[in-house]
C-alpha positions in Angstrom: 15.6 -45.6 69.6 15.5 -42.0 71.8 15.3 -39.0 69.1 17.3 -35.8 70.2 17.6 -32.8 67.9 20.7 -30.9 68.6 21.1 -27.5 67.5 24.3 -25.0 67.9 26.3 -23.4 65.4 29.7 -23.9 66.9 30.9 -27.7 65.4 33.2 -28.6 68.4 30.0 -28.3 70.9 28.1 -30.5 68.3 30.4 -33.0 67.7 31.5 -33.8 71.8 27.9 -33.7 72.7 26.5 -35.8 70.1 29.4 -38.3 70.6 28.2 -38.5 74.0 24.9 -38.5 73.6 25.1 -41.4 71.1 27.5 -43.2 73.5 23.8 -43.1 75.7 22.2 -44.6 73.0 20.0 -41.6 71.5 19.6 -41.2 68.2 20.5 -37.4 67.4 20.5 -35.0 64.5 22.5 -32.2 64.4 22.5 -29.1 63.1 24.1 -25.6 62.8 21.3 -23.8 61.9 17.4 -24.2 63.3 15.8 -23.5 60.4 17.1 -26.5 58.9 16.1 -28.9 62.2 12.5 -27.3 61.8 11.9 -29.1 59.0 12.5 -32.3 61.1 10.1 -31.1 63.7 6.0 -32.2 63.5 3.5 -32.6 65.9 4.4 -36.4 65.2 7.7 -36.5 66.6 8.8 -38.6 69.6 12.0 -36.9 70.7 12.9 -34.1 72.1 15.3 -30.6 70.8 18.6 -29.6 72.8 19.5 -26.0 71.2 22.1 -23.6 72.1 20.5 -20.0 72.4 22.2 -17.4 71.1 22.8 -18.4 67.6 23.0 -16.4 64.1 19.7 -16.4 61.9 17.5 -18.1 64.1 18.4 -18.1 67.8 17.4 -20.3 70.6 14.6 -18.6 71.7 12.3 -18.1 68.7 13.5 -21.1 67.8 11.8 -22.7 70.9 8.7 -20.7 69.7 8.5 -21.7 66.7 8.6 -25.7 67.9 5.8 -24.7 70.1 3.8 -23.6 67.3 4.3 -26.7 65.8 3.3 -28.5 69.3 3.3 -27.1 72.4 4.3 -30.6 73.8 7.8 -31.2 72.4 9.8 -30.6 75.3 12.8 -28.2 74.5 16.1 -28.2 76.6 18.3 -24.9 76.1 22.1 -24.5 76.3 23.0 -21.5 77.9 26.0 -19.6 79.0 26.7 -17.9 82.4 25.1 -15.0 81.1 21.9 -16.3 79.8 20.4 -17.6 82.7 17.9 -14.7 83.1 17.0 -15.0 79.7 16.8 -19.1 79.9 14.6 -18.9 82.9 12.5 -16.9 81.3 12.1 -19.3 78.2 11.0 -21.5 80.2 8.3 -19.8 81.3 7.6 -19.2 77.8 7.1 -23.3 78.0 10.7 -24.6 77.3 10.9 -27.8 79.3 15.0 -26.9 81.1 18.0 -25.8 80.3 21.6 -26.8 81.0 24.5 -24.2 81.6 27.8 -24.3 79.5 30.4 -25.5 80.3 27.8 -28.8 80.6 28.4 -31.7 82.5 27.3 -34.6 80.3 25.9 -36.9 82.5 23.4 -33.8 84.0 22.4 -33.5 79.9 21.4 -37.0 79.7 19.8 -36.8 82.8 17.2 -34.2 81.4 16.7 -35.6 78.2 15.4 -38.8 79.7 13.3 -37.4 82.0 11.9 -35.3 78.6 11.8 -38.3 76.5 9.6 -39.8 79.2 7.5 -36.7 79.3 6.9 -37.0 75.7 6.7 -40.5 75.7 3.4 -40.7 78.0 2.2 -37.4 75.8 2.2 -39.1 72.2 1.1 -42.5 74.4 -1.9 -40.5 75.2 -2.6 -39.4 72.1 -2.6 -42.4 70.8 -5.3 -43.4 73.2 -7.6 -40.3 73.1 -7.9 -41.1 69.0 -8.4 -44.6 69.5 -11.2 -44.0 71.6 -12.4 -40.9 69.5 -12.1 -43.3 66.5 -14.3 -45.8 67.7 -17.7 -46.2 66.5 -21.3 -47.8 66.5 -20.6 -51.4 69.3 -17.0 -50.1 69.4 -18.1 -46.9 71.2 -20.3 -49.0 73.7 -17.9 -51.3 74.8 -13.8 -50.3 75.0 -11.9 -53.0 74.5 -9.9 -54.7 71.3 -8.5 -57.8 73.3 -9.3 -61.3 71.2 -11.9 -61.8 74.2 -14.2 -58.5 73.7 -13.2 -58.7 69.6 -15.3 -61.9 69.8 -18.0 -61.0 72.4 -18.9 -57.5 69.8 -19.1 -60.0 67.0 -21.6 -62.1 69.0 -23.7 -58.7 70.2 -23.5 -56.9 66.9 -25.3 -60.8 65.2 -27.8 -61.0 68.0 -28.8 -57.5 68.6 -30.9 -56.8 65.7 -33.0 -60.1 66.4 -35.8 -59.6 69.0 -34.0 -63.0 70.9 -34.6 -63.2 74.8 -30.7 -63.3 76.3 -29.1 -64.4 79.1 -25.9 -62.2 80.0 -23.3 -64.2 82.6 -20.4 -62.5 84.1 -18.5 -61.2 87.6 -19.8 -58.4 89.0 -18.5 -55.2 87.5 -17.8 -56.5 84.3 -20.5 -54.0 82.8 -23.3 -56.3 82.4 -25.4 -53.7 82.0 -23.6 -52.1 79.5 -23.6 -54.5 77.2 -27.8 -54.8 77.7 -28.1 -50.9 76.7 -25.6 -51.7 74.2 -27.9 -54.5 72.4 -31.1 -52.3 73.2 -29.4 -48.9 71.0 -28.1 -51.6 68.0 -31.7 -53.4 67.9 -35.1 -52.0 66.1 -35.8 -51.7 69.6 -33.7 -48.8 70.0 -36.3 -46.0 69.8 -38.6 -47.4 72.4 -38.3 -48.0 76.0 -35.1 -49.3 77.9 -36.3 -50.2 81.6 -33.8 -51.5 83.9 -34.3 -53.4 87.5 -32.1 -54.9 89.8 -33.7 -57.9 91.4 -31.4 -58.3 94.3 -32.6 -54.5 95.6 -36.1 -55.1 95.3 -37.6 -55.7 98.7 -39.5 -59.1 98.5 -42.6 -57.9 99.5 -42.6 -55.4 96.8 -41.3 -57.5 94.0 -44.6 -58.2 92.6 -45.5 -55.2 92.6 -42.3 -53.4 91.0 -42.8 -56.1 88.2 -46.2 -56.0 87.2 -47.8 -52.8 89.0 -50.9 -52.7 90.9 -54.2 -50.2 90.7 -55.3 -48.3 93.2 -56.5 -49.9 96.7 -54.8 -52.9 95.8 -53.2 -53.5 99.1 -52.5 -51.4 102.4 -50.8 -48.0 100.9 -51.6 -48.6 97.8 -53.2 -45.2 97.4 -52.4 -44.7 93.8 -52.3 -46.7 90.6 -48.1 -47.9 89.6 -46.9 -49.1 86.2 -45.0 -52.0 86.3 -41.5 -52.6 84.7 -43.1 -55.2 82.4 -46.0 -52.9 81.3 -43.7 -50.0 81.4 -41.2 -51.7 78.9 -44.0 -52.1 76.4 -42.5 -51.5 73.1 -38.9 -51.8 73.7 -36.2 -53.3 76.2 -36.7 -54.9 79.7 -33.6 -55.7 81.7 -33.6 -57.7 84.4 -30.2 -57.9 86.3 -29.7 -60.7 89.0 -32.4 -62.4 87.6 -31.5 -65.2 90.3 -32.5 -63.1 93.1 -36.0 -62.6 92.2 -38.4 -64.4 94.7 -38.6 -67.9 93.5 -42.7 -67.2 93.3 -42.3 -64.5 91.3 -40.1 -66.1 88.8 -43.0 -68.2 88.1 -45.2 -64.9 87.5 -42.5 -63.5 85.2 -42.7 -66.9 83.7 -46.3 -66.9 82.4 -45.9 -63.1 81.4 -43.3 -63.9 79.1 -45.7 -67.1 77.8 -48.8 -65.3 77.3 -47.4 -61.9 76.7 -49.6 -60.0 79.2 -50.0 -58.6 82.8 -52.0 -58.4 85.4 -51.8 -56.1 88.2 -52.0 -56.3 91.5 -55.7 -56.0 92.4 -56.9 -55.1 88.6 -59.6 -57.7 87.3 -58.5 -58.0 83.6 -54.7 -58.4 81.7 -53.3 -56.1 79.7 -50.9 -57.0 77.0 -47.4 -56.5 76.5 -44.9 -57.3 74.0 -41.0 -56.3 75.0 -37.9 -58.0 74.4 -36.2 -59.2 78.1 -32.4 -59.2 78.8 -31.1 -60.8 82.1 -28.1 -60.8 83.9 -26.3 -63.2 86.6 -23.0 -63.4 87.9 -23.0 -66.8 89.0 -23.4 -70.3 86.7 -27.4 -70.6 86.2 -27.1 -74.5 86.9 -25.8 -73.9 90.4 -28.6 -71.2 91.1 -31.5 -73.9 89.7 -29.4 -77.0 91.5 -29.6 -74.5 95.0 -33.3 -73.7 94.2 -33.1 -70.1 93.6 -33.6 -70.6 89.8 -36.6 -71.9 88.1 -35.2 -74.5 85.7 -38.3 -73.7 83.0 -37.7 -69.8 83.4 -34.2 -70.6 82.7 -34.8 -72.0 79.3 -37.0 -69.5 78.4 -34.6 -66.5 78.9 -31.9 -68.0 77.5 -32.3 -68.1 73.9 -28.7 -66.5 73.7 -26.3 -66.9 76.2 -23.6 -64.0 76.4 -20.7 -65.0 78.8 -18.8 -61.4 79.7 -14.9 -62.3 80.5 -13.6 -60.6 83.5 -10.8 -57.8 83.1 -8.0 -60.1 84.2 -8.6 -62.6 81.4 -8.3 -59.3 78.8 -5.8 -57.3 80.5 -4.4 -56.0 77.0 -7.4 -53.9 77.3 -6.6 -52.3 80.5 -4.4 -49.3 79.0 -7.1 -48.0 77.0 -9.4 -48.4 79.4 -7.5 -47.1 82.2 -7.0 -43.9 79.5 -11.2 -43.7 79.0 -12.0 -43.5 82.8 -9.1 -41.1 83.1 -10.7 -38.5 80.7 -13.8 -39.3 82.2 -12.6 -38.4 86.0 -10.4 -35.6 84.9 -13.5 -33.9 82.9 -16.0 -34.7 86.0 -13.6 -33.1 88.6 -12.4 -30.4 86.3 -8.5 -31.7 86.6 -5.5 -32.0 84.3 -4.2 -35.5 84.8 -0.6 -36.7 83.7 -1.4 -40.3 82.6 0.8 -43.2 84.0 4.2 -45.1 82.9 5.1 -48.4 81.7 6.3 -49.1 85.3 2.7 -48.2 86.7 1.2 -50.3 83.9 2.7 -53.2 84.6 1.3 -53.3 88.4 -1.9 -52.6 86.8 -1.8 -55.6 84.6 -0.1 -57.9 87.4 -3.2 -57.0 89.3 -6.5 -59.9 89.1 -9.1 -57.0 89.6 -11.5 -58.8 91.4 -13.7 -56.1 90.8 -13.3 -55.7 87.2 -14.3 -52.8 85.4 -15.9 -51.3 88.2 -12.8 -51.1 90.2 -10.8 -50.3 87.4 -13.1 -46.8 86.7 -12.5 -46.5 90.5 -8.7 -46.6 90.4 -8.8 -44.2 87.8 -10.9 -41.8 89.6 -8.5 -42.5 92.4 -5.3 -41.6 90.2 -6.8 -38.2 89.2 -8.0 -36.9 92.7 -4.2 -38.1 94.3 -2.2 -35.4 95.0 1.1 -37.6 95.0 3.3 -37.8 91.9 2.2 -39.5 88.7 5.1 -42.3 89.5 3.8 -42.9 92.6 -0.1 -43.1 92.8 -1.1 -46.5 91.0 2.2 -48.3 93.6 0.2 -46.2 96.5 -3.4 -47.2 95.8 -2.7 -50.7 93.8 -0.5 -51.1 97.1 -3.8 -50.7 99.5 -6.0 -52.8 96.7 -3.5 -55.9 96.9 -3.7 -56.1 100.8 -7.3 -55.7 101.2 -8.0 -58.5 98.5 -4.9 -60.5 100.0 -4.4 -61.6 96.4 -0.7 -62.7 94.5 -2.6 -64.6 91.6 -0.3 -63.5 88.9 3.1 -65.3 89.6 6.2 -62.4 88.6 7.1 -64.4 85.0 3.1 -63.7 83.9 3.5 -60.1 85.0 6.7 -59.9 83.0 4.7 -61.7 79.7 1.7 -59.4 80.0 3.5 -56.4 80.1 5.8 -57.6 77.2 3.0 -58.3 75.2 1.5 -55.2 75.6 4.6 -53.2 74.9 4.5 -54.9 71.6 1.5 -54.6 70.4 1.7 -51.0 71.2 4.7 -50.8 69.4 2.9 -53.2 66.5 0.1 -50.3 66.8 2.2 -47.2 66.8 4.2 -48.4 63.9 1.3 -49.3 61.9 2.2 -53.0 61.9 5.4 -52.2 60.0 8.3 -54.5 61.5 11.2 -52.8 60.4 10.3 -49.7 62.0 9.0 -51.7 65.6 12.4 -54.0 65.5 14.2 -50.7 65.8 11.7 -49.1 68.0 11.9 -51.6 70.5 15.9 -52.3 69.9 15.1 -56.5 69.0 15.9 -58.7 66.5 13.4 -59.2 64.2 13.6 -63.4 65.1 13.2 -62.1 68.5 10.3 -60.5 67.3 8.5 -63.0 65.3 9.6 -65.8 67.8 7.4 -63.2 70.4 4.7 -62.5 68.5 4.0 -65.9 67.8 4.3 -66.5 71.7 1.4 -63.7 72.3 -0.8 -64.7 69.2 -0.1 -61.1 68.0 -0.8 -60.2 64.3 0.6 -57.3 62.0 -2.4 -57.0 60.4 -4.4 -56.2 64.1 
């Protein structure tokens, strides 16, 4: 249920506008004097205040002060009469959110208290996010995401990265492959050595040898100077290889004996030099189809593979899209030095309708997207979800699965919010509680998550 605090000291004012108001399904509180409502007001509440201004003891005005010492946010809507216009305008400047002349036309009040419950709504929504993320800590603060999927994938990361086990990471593109690699490199006893990264897919094939395992001086035309491999240079710490697959398939068999022997040799040196690091590899394809196609050594394959980490894509864990969406936001809005409104239930729901087909990646690019648009909050994720649709001429998720997904999520943000107490959600989110169980039974949600 919609909070409203309504303040004015005349009763008949009170009583017709509450009656109304009520009739809209709010929830109000009135009051004849604001230093009573005060003690209602923290920086915890959801509503919003409606006050007359000119009251005795504490009058509109410092009353709206006083809220906004409390919390700035709290929008505060003024009743005024014919006279006080200057003065309202001006309290709004002061950072009241409108305010609505007497005589009032009810239907213009309920008007602007949505559109400030809504302001307030995505405010308290984005709290909620910011100390989520700010909360998180040690794999938690690596890798966003509290979906069953990513619960279960931190579990696997958090056993394996202590060991010093060789693994195999599998996953789309753009569902931070390499993330997770730096991750497992900062929780091993790894951490405080070397982390070298290479993408075998831009390594020219002539060079690849080279990249890997260096070469000295003379070694081959322009080779005027001696180079340190990535294998030599990740001496002591964390090698990761990403698109392992795409490495020349002669190489592979280099890499292969490296890894056996635990040694080097350059390019044009005469004697091997040892090495002991610990590799991580990446593909985004299924291994078996790369060795069946010939582009995968079958014995390199086993040997990197000691644990196999299989990174879902965003539209099999779409519950964590919101916070997500919320940590690229911050991130884009503190890079390019922006305030950014963050978006609605409405703009949610395309988000999570959408099948991201470039996962994370293109989620972090939305959001960028979203901060630099100069249209209105409501408007920007239709406009540039809109474009992303009809380039990747994609309708994967059927209207009743959008409808589900954005259900679920409203109620495990409620189940969140409320602390996992279901009194306080059934009347949150106006269902009853059967409704509720019968739900979160449906969504595999838990109090208790």
């Amino acid at each position: 249920m919609q909070q409203v605090i309504l303040v004015d000291d005349e009763r008949s004012v009170r009583d017709s506008a509450r009656q109304w108001l009520e009739l809209s399904d709010f929830q109000v509180s009135d009051f004849a004097d604001a230093r009573l409502a005060l003690r209602m007001i923290t920086p915890d509440y959801t509503g919003i205040v409606l006050t007359d201004v000119k009251m005795p003891g504490l009058d509109g005005l410092a009353f709206q002060k006083m809220i906004a010492d409390i919390d700035p946010h709290i929008p505060v809507v003024l009743f005024t009469g014919h006279g006080d216009i200057a003065m309202a305008v001006e309290a709004i400047r002061g950072g009241a959110y409108d305010f609505v002349e007497k005589p009032f036309d009810p239907e213009r009040i309920v008007e602007t208290i949505k559109r400030a419950l809504e302001k307030r709504r995505l405010i308290i929504e984005n709290r909620q996010l910011k100390m989520a993320l700010s909360d998180c800590e040690g794999i938690d603060s690596r890798l966003v995401g509290t979906s069953p999927l990513m619960r279960e994938l931190k579990k696997e990361i958090t056993h394996i990265a202590p060991t010093i086990a060789n693994v195999l990471i599998l996953g789309e593109t753009g569902t931070g492959k390499e993330v997770i690699a730096r991750a497992i490199h900062n929780l091993s006893a790894l951490s405080k050595g070397p982390y070298m990264a290479l993408n075998c897919a831009t390594i020219p094939v002539n060079m690849a040898e080279s990249e890997l395992f260096g070469h000295v001086s003379g070694a081959f035309t322009g080779a005027s100077g001696k180079r340190v491999g990535k294998l030599e240079a990740a001496n002591g710490g964390t090698l990761f290889l990403d698109e392992l697959n795409s490495m020349p398939f002669d190489v592979q068999g280099k890499l292969l004996r490296a890894l056996e022997m635990r040694e080097i040799t350059p390019l044009g040196a005469n004697s091997a030099r040892p090495v002991n690091f610990r590799l991580l590899s990446a593909m985004n394809e299924d291994p078996r189809t790369a060795i069946e196609e010939g582009r995968l050594r079958e014995d390199l394959y086993f040997r990197i593979n000691t644990v196999e980490l299989a990174v879902p894509p965003l539209r099999e864990r779409t519950d964590d899209i919101p916070l997500l969406f919320s940590f690229f936001l911050e991130r884009a809005a503190d890079t390019y030095g922006m305030t950014v409104t963050p978006p609605g239930p409405e703009s949610l729901s395309i988000m999570m309708g959408h099948d991201w087909p470039g996962n994370v990646r293109e989620l972090k690019t939305m959001a960028e997207r979203y901060v630099l648009s100069p249209l209105p909050p409501k408007e920007r994720i239709g406009k540039i979800m809109s474009g992303a649709m009809e380039d990747t001429h994609t309708s994967a998720v059927s209207l009743r699965e959008q409808v589900s997904l954005f259900e679920r999520h409203l109620i495990h943000e409620s189940l969140a919010r409320n602390g996992g107490i279901i009194k306080d959600v059934i009347a949150d989110l106006g269902i009853p509680r059967r409704t509720l169980n019968e739900k979160m039974t449906k969504y595999g949600l838990k109090r208790s998550e």
